[in-house]
Backbone bond lengths (Angstrom), bond angles and torsions (degrees), N, CA, C in turn:
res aa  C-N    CA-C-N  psi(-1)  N-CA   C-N-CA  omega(-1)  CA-C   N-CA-C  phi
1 X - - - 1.444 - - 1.521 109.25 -
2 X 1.453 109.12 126.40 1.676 113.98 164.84 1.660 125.70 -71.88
3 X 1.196 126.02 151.39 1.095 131.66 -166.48 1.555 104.60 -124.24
4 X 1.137 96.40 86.21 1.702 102.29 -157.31 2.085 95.65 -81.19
5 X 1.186 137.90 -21.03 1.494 144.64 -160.14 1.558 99.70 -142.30
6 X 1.000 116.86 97.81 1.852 99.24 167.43 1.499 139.31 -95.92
7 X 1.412 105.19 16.01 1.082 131.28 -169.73 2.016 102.11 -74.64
8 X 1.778 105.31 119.36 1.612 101.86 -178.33 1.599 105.88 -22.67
9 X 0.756 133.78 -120.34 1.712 172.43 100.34 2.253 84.19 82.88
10 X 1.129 103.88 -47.64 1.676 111.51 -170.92 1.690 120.38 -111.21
11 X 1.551 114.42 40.00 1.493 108.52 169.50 1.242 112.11 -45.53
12 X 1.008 118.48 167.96 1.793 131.52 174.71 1.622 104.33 -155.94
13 X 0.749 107.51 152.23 1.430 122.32 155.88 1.584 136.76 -146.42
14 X 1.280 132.42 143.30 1.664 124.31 176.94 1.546 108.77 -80.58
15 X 1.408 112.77 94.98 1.849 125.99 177.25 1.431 87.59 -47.78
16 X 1.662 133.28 -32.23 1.568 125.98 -151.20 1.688 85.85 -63.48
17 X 1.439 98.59 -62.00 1.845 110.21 -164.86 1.244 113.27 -56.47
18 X 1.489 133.19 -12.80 1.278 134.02 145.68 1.450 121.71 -83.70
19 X 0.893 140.26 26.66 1.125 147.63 -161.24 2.021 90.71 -134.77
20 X 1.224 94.67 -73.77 2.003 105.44 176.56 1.482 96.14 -46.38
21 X 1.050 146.92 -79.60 1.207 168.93 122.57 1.831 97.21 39.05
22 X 1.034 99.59 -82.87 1.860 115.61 163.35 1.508 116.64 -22.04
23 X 1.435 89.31 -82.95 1.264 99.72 -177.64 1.927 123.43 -71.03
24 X 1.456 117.69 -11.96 1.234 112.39 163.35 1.827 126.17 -79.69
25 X 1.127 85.69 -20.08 1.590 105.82 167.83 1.525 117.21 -91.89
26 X 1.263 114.04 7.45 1.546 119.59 161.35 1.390 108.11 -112.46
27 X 1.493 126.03 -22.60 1.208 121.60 159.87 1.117 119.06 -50.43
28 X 1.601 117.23 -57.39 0.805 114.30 -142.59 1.908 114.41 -104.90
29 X 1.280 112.49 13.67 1.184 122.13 159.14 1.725 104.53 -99.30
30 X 1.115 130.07 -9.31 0.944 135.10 178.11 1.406 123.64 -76.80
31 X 1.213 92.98 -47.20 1.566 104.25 165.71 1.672 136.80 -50.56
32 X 1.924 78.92 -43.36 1.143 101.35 -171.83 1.965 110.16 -73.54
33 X 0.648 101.98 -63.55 1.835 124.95 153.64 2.072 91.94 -12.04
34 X 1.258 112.54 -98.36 1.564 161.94 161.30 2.107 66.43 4.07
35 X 1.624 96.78 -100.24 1.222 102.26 -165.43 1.749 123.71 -93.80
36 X 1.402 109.26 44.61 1.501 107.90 156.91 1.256 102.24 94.66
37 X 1.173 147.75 -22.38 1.669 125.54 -94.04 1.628 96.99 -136.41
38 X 1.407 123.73 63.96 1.807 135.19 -169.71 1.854 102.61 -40.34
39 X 1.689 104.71 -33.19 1.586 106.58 159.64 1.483 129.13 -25.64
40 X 1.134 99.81 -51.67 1.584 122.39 -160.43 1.921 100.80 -92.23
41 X 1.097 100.99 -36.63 1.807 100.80 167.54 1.600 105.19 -60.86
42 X 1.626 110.85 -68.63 1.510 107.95 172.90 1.460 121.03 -35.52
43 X 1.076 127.28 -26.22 1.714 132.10 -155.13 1.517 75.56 -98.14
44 X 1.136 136.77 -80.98 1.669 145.28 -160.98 1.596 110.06 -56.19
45 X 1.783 111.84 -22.48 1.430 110.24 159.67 1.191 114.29 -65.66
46 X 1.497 116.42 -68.64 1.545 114.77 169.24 1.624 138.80 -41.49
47 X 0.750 107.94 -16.49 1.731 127.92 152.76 1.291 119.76 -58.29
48 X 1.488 92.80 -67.66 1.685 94.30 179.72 1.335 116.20 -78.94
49 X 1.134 126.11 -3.08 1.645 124.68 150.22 1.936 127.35 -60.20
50 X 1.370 69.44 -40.93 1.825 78.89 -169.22 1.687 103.10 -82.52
51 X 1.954 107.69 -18.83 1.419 94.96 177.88 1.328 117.93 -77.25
52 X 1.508 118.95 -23.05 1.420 137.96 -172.08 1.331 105.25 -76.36
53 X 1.095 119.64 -42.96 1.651 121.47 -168.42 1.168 112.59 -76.39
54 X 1.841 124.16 -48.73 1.535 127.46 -114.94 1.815 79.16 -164.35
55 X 1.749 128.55 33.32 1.457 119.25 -172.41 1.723 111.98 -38.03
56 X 1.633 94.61 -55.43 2.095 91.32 -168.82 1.845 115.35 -58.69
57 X 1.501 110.86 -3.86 1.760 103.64 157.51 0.802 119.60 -124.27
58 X 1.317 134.80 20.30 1.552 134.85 -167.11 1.720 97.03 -61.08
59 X 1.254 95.51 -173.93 1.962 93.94 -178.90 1.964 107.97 -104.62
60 X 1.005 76.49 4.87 1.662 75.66 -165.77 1.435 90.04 -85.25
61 X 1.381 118.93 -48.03 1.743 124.53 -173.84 1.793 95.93 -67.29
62 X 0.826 136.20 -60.69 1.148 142.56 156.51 1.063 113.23 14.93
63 X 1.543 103.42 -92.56 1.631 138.31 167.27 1.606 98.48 -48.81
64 X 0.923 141.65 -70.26 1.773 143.40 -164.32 1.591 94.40 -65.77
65 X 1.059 128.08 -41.82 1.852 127.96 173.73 1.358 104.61 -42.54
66 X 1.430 102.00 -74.22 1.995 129.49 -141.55 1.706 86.61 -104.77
67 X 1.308 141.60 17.67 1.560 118.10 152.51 1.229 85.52 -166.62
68 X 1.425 154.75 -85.76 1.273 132.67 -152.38 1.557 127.93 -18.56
69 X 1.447 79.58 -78.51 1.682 105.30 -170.82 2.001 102.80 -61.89
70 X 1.403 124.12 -31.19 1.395 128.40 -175.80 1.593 101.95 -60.83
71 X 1.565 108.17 -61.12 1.745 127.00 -175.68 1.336 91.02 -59.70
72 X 1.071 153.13 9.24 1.744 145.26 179.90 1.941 110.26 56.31
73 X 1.755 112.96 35.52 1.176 83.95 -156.03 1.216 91.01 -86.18
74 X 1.590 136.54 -22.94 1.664 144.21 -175.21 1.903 96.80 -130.25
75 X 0.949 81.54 139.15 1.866 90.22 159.21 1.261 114.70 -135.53
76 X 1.554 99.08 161.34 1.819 98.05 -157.01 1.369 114.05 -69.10
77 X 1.328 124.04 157.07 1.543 134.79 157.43 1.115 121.18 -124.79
78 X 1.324 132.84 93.17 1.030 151.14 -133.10 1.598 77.27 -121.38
79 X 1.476 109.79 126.28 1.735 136.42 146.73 1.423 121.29 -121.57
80 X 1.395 93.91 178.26 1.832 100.82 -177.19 1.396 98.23 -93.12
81 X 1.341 133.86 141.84 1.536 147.46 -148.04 1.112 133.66 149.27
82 X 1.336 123.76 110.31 1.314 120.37 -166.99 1.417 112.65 -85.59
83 X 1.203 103.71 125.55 1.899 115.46 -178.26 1.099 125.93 -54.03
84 X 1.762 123.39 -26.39 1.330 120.30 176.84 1.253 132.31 -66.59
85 X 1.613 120.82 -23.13 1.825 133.11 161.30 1.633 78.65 -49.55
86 X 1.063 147.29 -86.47 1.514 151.34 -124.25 1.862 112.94 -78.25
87 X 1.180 91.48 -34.05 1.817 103.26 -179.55 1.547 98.41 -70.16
88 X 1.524 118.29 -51.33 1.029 127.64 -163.15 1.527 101.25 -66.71
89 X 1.282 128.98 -52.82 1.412 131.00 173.40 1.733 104.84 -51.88
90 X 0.697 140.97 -19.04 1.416 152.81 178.53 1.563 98.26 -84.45
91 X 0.861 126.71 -61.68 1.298 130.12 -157.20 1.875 96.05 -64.12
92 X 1.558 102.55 -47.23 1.411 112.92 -175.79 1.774 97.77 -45.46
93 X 1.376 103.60 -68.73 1.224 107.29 -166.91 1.205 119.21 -34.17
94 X 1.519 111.60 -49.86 1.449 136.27 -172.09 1.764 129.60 -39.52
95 X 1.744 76.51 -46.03 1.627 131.25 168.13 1.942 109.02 -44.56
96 X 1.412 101.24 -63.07 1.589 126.99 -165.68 1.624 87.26 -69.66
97 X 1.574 123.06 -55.09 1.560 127.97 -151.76 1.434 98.89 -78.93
98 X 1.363 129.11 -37.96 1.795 142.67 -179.13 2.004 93.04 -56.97
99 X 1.303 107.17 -78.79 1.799 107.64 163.73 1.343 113.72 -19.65
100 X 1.458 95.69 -76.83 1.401 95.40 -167.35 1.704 129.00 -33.75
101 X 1.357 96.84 -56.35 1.426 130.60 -169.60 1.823 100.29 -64.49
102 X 1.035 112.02 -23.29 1.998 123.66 -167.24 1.539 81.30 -98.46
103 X 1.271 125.90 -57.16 1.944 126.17 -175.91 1.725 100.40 -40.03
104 X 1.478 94.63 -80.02 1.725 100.91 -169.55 1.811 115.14 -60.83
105 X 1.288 103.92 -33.78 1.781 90.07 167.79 1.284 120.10 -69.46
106 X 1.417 115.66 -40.16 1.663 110.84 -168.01 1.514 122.96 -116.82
107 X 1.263 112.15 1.40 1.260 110.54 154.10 1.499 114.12 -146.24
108 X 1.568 110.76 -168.64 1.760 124.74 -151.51 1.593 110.36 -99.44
109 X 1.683 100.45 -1.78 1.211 110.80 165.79 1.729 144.11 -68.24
110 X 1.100 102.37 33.29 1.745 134.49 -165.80 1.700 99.26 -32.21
111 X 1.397 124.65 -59.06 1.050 140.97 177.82 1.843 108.57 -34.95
112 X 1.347 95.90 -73.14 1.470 105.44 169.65 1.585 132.50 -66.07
113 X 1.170 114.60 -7.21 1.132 137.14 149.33 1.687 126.82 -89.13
114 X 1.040 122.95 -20.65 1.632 113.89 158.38 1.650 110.53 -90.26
115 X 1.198 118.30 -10.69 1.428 119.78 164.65 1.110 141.30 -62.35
116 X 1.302 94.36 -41.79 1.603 122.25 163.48 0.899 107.49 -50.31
117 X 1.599 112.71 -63.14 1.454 121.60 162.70 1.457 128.91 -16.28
118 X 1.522 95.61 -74.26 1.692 100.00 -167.41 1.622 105.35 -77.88
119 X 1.391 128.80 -2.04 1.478 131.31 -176.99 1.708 92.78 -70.70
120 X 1.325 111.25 -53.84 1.578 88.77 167.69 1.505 143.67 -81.52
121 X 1.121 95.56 -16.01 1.688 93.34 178.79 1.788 95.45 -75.34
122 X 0.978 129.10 -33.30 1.443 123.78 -174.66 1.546 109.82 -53.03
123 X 1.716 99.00 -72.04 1.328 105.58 160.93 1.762 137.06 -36.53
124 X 1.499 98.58 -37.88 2.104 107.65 161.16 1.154 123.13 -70.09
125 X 1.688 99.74 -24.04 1.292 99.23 175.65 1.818 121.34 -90.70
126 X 1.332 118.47 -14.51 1.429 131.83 -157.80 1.787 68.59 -93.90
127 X 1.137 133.24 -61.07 1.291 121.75 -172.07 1.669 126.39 -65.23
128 X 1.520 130.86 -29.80 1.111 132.02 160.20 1.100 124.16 -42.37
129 X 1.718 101.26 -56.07 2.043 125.42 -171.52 1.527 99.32 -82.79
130 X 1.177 120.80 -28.81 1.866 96.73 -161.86 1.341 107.68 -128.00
131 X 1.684 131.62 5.05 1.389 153.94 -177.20 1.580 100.34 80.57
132 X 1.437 145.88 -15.03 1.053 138.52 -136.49 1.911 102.15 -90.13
133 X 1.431 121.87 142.91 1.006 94.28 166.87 1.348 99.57 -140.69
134 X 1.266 112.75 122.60 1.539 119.84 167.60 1.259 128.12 -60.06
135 X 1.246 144.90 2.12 1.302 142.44 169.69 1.538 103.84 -99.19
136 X 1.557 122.49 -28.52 1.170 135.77 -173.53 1.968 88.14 -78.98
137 X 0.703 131.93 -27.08 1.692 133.33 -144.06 1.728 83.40 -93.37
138 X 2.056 111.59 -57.92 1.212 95.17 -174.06 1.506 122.01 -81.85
139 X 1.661 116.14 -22.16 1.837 109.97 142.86 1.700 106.51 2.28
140 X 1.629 87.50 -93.29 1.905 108.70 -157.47 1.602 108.61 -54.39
141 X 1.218 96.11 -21.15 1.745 90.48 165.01 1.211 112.39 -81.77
142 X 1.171 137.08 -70.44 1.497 142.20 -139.98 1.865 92.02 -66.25
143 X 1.587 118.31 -27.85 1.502 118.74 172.29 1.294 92.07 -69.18
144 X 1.043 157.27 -67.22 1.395 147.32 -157.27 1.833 107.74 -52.95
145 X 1.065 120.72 -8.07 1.673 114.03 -148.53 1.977 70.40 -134.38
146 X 1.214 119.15 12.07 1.603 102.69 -176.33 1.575 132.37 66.55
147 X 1.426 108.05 4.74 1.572 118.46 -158.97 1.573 95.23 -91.28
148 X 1.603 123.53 -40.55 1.269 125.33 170.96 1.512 116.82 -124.59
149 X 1.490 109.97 160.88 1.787 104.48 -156.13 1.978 90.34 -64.06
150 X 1.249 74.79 164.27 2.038 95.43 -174.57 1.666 104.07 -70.18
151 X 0.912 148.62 123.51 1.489 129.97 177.29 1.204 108.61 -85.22
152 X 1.300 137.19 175.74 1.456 143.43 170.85 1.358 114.79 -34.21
153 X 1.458 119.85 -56.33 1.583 136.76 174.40 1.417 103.81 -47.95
154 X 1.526 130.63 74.63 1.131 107.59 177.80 1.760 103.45 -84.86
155 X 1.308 116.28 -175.29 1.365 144.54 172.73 1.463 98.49 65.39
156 X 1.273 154.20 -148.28 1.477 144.22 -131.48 1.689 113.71 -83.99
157 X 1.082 103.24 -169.87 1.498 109.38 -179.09 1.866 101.65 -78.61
158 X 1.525 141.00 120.90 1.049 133.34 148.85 1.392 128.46 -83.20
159 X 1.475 120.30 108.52 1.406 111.28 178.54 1.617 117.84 -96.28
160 X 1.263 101.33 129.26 1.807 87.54 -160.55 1.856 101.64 -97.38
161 X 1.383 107.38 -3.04 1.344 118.60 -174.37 1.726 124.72 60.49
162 X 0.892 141.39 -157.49 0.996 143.04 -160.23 1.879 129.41 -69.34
């Protein structure tokens, strides 16, 4: 997610670049899954590291900057939203794909390692197709219980969907 305003009071974000974002990370565990290929988990771990850590260069914004958005294939939609429910869901993911990628390289546990796998593409995908995002969902909780800062949205989880 982009952070187009950073001012408290006026987060923003581009839903488009979460949206590209979504769906390249369902490709691309998909693929990987599809054709065998623990390569392609590592490559989609490292992504979601650099998107979690380091969002304004990640490659996905990159790619949605310097050809998406140029070729007219998405243009931005920029709302008010605070990015950290979204980094943090990233990070989760990141979390599942880093495992994963340590499962299928270094040990015989293949099973538990394509799981990992598909726990996120399911989840990128329940979030691409239906707006929902579960890492964002347990975000707004764990702020409620004090464990992570409160975001603007105070009192329940709002899902605004798609």
């Amino acid at each position: 997610m982009e952070v187009t305003n950073s001012t408290p009071s006026m987060l923003r974000v581009d839903t488009h670049l979460g949206k590209f974002s979504q769906g390249s990370t369902v490709l691309l565990t998909a693929l990987a899954f599809i054709f065998n290929q623990p390569v392609i988990v590592l490559i989609a771990a490292i992504i979601m590291v650099w998107s979690a850590l380091a969002p304004a260069s990640s490659p996905y914004r990159l790619l949605y900057k310097g050809f998406v958005t140029p070729l007219g294939l998405l243009k931005p939609r920029v709302v008010e939203d605070d990015p950290a429910p979204h980094r943090f869901a990233q990070g989760v993911g990141a979390v599942f794909l880093v495992a994963a990628t340590l499962v299928l390289f270094l040990t015989h546990a293949q099973v538990v390692g394509w799981t990992l796998d598909l726990i996120v593409f399911v989840l990128a995908a329940i979030n691409l197709t239906v707006g929902f995002c579960a890492g964002c969902f347990v975000y707004y909780h764990l702020g409620r219980l004090g464990i992570t800062p409160r975001v603007r949205y105070t009192g329940s989880f709002r899902w605004r969907g798609v």
